[in-house]
C-alpha positions in Angstrom: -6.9 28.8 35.2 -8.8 25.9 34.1 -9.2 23.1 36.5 -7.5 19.5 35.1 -11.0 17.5 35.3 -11.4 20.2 31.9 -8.1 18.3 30.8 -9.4 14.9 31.3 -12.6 15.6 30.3 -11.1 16.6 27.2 -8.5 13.8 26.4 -11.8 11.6 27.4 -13.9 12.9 24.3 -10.9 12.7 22.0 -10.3 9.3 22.5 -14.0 8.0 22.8 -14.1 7.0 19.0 -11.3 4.8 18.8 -12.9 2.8 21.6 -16.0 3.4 20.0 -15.3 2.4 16.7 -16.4 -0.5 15.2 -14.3 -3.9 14.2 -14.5 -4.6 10.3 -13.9 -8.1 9.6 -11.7 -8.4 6.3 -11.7 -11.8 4.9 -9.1 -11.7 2.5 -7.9 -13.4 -0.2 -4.3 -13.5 -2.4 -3.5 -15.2 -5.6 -1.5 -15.4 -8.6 -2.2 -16.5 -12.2 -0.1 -19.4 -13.1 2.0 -20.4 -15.8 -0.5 -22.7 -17.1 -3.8 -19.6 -16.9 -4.7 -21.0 -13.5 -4.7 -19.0 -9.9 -2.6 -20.6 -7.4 -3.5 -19.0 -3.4 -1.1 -17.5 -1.5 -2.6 -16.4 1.6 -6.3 -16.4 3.0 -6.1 -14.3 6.5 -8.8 -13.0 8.1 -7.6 -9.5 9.9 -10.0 -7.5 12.6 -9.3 -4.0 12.1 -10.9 -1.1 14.0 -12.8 1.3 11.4 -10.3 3.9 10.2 -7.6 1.7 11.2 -4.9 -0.1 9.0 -4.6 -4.1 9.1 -1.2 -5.1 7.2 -0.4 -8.6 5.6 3.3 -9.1 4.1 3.7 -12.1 1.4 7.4 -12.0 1.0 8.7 -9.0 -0.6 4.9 -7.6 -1.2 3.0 -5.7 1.6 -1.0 -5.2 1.7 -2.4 -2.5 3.7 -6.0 -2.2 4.2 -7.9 0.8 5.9 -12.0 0.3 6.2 -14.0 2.7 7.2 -17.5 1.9 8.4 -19.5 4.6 6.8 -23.3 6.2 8.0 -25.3 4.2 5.3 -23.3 1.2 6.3 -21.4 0.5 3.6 -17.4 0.5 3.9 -14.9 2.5 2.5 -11.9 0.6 2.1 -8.3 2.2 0.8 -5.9 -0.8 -0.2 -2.2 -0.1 -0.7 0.3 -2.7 -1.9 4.1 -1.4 -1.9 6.8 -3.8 -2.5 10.4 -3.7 -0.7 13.1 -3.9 -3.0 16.0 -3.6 -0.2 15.9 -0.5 1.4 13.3 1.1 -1.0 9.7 0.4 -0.9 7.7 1.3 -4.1 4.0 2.0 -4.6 2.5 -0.7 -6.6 -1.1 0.4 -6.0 -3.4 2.5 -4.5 -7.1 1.6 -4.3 -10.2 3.6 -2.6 -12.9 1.8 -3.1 -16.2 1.7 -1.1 -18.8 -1.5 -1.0 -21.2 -2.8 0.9 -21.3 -4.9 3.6 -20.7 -8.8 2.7 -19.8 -7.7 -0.7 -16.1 -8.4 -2.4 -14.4 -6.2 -3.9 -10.9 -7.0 -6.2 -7.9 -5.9 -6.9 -4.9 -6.6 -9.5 -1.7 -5.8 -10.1 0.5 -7.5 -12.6 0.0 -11.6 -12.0 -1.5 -11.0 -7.8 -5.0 -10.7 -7.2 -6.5 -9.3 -3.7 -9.8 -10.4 -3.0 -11.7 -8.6 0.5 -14.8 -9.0 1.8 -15.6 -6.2 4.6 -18.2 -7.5 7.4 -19.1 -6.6 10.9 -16.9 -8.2 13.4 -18.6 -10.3 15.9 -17.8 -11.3 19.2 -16.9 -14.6 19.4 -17.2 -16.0 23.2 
């Protein structure tokens, strides 16, 4: 019969990297092309999300999900999903895996929105 130190020992180690992980800092960015060719912006948030963790924004009916992933070169692999709630259904609108360094932006559009990120190492701010 194993002893439960084994258990908590274990549990432990299986939970070290999500305490362990990194925060990404996504600065992000969402517009629209106007009527007249210009963008108008609908949202600038900046989200702190662990690495392999999902940070969400919602614009009204349109929902952004963003999952980076610090890699071992240090770049970041980032998966972008926008869905869109039309009552009860939600529909895929995109799907984006993408993976860029550092500092870097990346973009992403579907029909008139634009998502801009910019992935960067979150800093402690005391």
């Amino acid at each position: 019969m194993k002893s439960p130190i084994y258990a908590i020992i274990l549990s432990f180690i299986i939970s070290a990297p999500a305490w362990a992980a990194p925060q990404i800092l996504l600065e992000a960015e969402i517009s629209k092309k106007n009527a007249k060719g210009g963008e108008e912006l609908l949202s600038q948030p900046s989200l702190v999300a662990l690495s392999g963790t999902t940070a969400s924004i919602q614009i009204g009916k349109h929902k952004y999900l963003l999952t980076p992933t610090l890699l071992a070169d240090g770049q970041v692999e980032i998966q972008a999903h926008l869905t869109e709630q039309d009552g009860e259904k939600v529909h895929t609108l995109s799907k984006v895996r993408t993976i860029v360094d550092l500092d870097k932006e990346f973009q992403v559009s579907v029909g008139q929105q634009t998502l801009t990120v910019k992935p960067s190492l979150a800093t402690n701010r005391d």
